[in-house]
C-alpha angles and dihedrals in degrees: 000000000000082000101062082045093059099038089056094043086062095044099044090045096094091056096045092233122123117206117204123199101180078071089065104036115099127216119250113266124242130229111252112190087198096064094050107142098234121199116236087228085059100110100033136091128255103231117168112220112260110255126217107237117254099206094106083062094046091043098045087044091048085052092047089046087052093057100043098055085043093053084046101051089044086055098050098052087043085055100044103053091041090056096040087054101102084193101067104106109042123094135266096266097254094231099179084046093048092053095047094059115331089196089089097062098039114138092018128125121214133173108246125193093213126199118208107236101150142353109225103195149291128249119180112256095010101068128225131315116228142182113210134169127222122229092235099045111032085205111109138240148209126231136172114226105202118227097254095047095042088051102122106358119115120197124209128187104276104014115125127224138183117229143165105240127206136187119225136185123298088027097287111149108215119196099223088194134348138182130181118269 
């Protein structure tokens, strides 16, 4: 500390002014236990509020989630197999209408819910001859299953099968495709 005074008292010389430090320089503090700052939630307790639970609202969102993925998933398949069915928007095959003048209803492609009642016979590159009956008309018909559509089915009395129908010349019905219902 004698060193800065000094230092000051050179450099201040020429002015004639003498600076002293020792002027400006406080005295260290001391600690008074009287003067301690004290909180006024010193002497209480720290207690957090009491919540409700909220398990009723987790539980009844889980349940709602549930459905909702199950009534998802329901839909999906519905909807999936309704739009993967090529057959969809074809008609119901008129039979009563067929078997009054099926001229009428030459070149046209219908769904048909077919009933296995006889199998009239094969013949090679033509296909099979059935007879088949519908759900709504208990007449049979007859209907020519080509060679490339008939190729591994085989159709037994009773099953049923789905097919798109379609009404040739002459009155032959040809099963353009069929799978079994």
């Amino acid at each position: 500390m004698l060193r800065v005074f000094e230092i000051v008292a050179e450099h201040t010389a020429t002015s004639q002014k003498i600076i002293d430090v020792r002027d400006y320089m406080e005295a260290p503090k001391q600690y008074d236990e009287t003067q301690r700052v004290v909180s006024p939630f010193a002497n209480t307790e720290a207690v957090m509020p009491t919540r409700k639970g909220n398990t009723g609202k987790i539980v009844m969102w889980i349940v709602v989630a549930i459905i909702l993925v199950a009534a998802g998933a329901f839909g999906g398949v519905f909807l999936t197999r309704y739009l993967n069915d090529p057959l969809r928007t074809l008609e119901g095959f008129p039979v009563a209408k067929y078997l009054d003048s099926y001229r009428g209803l030459a070149g046209s492609k219908f769904k048909g819910q077919l009933r296995v009642e006889a199998d009239l016979g094969w013949k090679e590159g033509s296909g099979r001859l059935m007879l088949f009956t519908c759900p709504d008309d208990n007449r049979p018909i007859a209907v020519m299953i080509p060679a490339e559509v008939a190729n591994g089915i085989y159709f037994t009395k009773g099953q049923t099968y789905l097919a798109e129908l379609e009404v040739k010349e002459g009155g032959l019905i040809y099963a353009n495709s069929c799978k079994k219902n």
